[in-house]
N, C-alpha and C positions, 0 to 999 in steps of 0.2 A: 503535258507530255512528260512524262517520270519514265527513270531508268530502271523498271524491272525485270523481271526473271525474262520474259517476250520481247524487249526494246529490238527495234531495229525491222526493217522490214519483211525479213523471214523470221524470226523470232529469235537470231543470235547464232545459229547453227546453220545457216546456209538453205532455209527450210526442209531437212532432210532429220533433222534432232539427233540424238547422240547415237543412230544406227550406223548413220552415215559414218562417223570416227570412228566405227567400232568392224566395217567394213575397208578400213584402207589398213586398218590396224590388221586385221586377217590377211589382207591381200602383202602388205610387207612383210609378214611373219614367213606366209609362202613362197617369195620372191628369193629370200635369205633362205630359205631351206631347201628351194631347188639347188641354188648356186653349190652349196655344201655339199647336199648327194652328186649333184657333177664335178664338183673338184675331188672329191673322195672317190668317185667312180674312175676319174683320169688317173688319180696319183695311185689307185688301187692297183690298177694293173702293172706297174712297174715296182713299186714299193716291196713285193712279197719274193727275195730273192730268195733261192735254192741251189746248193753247191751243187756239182753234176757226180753223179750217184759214183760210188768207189767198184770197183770189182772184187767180190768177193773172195777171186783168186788171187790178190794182191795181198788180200788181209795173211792168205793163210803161206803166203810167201816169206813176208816179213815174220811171221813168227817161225818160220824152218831158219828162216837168215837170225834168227834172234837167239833160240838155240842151239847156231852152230851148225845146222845140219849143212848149212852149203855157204860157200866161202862169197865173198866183196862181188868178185867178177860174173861168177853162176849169178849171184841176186840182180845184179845190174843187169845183165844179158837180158833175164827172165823176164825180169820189169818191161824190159825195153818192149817184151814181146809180148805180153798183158796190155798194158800202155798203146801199143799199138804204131 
């Protein structure tokens, strides 16, 4: 009775031979890659912030208030009323 490459009663592999390793070895590769696209999927939706959009009539405000054309109180008012 010698210990070769076959020893053992399934031949050392479980009698399934190096398929069988090479199927668990897929099925964990898969198991890790779902988890990933669903934590990437969860964190995705919150992750991607966006400041809330400006009004383009505030822009052209602060540049009248910047050269002058209308005084502290006019620009504050205005604001207020762009702003909402």
């Amino acid at each position: 009775m010698g210990y070769g490459p076959n020893w053992g009663m399934m031949g050392g592999w479980g009698g399934y031979g190096p398929l069988h390793f090479v199927i668990w070895i897929v099925a964990l590769i898969a198991i890790v890659a779902m988890v990933v696209w669903i934590l990437r999927s969860f964190a995705g939706s919150g992750m991607h912030y966006a400041p809330p959009r400006r009004s383009p009539g505030l822009d052209v405000l602060e540049e009248r208030y910047a050269r002058g054309e209308i005084n502290r109180d006019e620009y504050l008012q205005k604001k207020g009323d762009i702003d909402g």
